[in-house]
VOBA-1610 file (N, C-alpha, C; in pm, whole numbers, padded with zeros to 5 digits, always signed):
BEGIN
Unk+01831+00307-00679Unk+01831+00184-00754Unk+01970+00123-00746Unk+01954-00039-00769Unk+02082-00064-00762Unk+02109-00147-00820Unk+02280-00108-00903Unk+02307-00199-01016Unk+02439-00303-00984Unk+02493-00340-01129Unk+02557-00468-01064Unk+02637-00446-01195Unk+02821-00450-01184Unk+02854-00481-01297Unk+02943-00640-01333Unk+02871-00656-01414Unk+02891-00769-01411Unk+03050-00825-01531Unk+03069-00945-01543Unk+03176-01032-01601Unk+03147-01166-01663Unk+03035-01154-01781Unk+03014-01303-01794Unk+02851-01310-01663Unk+02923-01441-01584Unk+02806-01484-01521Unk+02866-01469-01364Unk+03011-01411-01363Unk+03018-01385-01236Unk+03004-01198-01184Unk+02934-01177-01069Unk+02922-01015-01024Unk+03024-00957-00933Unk+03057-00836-01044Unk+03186-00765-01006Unk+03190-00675-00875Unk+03072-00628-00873Unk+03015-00561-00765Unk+02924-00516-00746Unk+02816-00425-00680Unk+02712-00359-00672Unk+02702-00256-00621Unk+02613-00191-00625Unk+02607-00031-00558Unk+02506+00053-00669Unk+02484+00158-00639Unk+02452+00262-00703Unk+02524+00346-00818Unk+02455+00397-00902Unk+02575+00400-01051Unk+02640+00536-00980Unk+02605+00650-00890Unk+02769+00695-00863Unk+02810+00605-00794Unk+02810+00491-00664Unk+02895+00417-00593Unk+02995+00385-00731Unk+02951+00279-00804Unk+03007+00216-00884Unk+03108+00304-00999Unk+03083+00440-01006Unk+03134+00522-01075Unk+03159+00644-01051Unk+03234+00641-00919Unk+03229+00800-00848Unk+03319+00918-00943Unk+03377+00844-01007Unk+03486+00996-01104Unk+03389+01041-01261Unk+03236+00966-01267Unk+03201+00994-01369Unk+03078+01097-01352Unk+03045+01212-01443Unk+02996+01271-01452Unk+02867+01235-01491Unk+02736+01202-01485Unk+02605+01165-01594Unk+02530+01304-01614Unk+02463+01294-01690Unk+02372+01427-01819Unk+02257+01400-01692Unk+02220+01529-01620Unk+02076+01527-01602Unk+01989+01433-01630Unk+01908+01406-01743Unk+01832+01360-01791Unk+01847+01200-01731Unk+01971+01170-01722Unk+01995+01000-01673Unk+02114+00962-01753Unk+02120+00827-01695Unk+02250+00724-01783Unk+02218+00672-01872Unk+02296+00727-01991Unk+02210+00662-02146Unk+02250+00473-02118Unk+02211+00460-02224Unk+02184+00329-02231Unk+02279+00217-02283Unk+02371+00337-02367Unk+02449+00262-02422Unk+02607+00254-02293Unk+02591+00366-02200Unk+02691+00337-02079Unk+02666+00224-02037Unk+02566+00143-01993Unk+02499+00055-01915Unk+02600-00068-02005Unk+02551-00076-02119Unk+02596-00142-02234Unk+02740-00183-02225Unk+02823-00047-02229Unk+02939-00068-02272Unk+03005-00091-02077Unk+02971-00082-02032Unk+03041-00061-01896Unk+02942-00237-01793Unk+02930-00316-01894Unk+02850-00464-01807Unk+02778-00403-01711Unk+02706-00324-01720Unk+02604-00295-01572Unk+02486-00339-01600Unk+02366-00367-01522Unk+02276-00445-01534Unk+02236-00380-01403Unk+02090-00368-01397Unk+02006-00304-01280Unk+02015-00480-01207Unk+01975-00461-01075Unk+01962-00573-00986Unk+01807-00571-00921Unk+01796-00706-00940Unk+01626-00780-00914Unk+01690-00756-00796Unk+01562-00702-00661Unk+01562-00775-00516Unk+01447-00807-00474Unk+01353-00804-00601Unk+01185-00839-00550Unk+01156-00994-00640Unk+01099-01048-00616Unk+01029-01137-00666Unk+00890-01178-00662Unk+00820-01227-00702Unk+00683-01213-00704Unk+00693-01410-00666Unk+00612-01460-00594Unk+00600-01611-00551Unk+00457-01634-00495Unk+00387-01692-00477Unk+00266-01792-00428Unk+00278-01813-00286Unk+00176-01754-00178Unk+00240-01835-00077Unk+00116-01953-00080Unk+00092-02044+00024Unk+00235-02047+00136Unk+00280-02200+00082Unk+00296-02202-00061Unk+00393-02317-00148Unk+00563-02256-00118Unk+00525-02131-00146Unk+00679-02053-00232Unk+00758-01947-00111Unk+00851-01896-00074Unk+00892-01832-00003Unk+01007-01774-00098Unk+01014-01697-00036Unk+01154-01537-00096Unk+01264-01581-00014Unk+01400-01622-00026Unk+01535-01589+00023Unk+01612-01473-00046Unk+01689-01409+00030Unk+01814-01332+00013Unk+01878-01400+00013Unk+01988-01363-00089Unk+02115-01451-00132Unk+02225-01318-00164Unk+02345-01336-00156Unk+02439-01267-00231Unk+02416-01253-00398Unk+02491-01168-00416Unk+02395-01101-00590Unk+02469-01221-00654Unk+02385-01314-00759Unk+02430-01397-00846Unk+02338-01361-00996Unk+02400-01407-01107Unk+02378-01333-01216Unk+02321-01484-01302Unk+02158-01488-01364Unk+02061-01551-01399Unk+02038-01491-01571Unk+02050-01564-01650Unk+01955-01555-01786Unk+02001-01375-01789Unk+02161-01347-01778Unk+02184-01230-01802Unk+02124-01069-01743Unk+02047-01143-01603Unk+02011-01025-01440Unk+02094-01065-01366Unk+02094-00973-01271Unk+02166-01011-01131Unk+02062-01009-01008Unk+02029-01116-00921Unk+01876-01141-00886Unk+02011-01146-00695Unk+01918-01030-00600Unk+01964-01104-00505Unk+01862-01152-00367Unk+01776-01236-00452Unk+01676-01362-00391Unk+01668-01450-00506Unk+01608-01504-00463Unk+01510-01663-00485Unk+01400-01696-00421Unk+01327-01716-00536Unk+01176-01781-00453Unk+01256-01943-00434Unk+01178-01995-00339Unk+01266-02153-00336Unk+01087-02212-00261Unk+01074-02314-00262Unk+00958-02419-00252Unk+00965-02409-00059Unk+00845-02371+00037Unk+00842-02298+00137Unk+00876-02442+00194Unk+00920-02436+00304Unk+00924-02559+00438Unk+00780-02605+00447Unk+00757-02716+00504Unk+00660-02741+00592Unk+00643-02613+00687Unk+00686-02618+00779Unk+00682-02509+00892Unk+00665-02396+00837Unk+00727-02326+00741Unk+00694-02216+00673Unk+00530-02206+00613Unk+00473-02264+00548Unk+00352-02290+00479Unk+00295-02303+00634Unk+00293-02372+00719Unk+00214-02376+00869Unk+00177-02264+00912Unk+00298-02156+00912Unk+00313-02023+00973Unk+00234-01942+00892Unk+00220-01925+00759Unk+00171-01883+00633Unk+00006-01885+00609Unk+00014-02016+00619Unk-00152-02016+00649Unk-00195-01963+00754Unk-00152-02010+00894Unk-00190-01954+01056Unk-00218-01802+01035Unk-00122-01734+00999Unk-00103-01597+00933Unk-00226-01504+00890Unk-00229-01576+00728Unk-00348-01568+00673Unk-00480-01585+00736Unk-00506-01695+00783Unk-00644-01689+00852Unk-00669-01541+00986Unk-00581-01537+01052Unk-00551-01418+01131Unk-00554-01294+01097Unk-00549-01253+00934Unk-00565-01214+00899Unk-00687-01183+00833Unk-00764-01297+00762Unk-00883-01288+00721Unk-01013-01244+00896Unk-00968-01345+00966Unk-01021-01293+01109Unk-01066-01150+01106Unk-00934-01115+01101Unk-00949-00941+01148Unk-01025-00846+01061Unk-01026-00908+00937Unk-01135-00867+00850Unk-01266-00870+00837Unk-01295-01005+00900Unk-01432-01002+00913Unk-01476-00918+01050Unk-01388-00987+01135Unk-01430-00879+01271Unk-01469-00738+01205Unk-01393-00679+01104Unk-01382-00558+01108Unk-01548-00510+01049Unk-01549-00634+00922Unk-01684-00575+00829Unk-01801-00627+00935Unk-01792-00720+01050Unk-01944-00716+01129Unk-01955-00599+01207Unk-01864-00556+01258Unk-01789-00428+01373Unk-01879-00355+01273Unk-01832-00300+01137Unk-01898-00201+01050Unk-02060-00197+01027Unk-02105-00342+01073Unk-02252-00338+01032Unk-02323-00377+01191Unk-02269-00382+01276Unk-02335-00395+01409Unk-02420-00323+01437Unk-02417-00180+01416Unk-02521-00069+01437Unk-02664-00125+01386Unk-02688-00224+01253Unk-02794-00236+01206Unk-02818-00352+01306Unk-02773-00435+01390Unk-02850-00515+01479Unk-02854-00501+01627Unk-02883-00354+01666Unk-02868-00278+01746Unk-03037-00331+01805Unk-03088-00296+01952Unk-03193-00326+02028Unk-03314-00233+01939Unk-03295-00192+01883Unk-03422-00075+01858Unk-03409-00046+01709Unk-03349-00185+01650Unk-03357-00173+01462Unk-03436-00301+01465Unk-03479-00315+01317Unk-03494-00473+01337Unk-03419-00477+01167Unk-03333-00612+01193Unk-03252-00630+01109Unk-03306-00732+00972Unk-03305-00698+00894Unk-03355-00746+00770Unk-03323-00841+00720Unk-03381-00959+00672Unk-03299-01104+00616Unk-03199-01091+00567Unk-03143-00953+00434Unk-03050-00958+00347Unk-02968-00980+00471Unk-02959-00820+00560Unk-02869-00806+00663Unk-02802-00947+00733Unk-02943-01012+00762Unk-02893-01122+00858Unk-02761-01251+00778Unk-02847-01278+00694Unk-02777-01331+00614Unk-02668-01317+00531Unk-02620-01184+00521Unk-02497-01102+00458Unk-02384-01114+00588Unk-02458-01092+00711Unk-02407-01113+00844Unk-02373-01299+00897Unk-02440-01353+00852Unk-02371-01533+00906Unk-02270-01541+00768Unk-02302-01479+00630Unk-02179-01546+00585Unk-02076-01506+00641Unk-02067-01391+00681Unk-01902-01307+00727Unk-01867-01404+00831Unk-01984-01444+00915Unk-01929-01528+01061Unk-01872-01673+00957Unk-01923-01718+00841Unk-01870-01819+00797Unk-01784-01885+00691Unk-01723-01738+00673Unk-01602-01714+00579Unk-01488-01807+00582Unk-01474-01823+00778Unk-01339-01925+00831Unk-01344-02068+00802Unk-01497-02109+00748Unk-01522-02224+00708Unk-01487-02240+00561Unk-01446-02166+00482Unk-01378-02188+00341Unk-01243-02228+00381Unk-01197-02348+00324Unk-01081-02462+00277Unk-00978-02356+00240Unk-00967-02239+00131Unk-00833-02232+00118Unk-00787-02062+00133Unk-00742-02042+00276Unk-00717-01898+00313Unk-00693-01774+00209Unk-00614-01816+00106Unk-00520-01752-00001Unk-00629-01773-00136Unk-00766-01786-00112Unk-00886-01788-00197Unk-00994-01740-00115Unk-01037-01622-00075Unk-01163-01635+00023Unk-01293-01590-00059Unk-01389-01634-00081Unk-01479-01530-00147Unk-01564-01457-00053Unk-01564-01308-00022Unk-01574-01276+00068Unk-01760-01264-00028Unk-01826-01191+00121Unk-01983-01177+00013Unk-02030-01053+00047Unk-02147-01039-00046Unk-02148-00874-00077Unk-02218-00817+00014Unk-02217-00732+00071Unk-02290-00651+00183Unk-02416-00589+00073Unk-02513-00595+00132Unk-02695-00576+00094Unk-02678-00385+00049Unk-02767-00352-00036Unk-02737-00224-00083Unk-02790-00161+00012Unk-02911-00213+00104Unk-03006-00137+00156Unk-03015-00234+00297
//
C-alpha cells in the first residue's frame, strides 16, 4: 500500500510506511492510527471508478483533494477516446456471443432438430449487435430445455 505524507494541501512524499519511515519500528498487528494522525500520512487513491466511454482515468503526480492524495483523475474522455471505447466494447460483446452460439451449436447439428425456444434464443444472440448502446446489452436467456 501506498501512503503520502502530506503538508496542508501540498505532498511531501510517497512510498510505503517503511520507505517513508525506515528508522521506525511498527507493532505486528499494524500502524495504529493515531501515527497516521500525528505524522500527516494519508493512504493514496490510484484507482478510480468512471463511466466509459464518457469518462477516462489519467495518472498524474500525487496531488492532495478534500484531504486524500489521489494519483489520477477521471477527466471527460476525447472524442477519439470514446471511438476507441465503444469499437472495443462491441469487440468485445462479439466475442461473447460467438462464444454462447459456439456453446449451443451442438443443438443445431445435422441429426438434432432444433426447437423454436432454441432457434429463437439463437437469432437473438446473432442480434444482440443490433442494440444502440454497447455499455447496456441485454443479453437473453438461453431455453432450460
Amino acid at each position: 500500500m501506498t501512503y503520502a505524507i502530506i503538508d496542508g494541501t501540498t505532498v511531501k512524499s510517497t512510498g510505503t510506511i517503511q520507505q517513508l519511515f525506515p528508522n521506525t519500528c511498527f507493532p505486528s498487528l499494524g500502524v495504529p492510527a493515531s501515527f497516521f494522525t500525528d505524522n500527516n500520512v494519508v493512504e493514496v487513491v490510484d484507482s478510480l471508478s468512471y463511466t466509459l466511454p464518457t469518462e477516462t482515468l489519467v495518472t498524474k503526480d500525487a496531488f492532495v483533494k478534500d484531504g486524500k492524495v489521489y494519483t489520477c483523475e477521471v477527466i471527460t474522455a476525447s472524442d477519439e477516446l470514446k471511438a476507441t471505447a465503444i469499437a472495443n466494447k462491441w469487440s468485445e460483446i462479439r466475442t461473447n456471443r460467438n462464444k454462447k452460439l459456439t456453446e449451443t451449436d451442438w443443438r443445431a447439428s445435422s441429426d438434432l432438430t432444433l426447437s423454436d425456444n432454441w432457434k429463437t434464443y439463437r437469432q437473438a444472440l446473432r442480434d444482440v449487435t443490433t442494440q444502440s448502446d454497447p455499455f447496456d446489452i441485454t443479453w437473453p436467456t438461453a431455453p432450460s430445455s
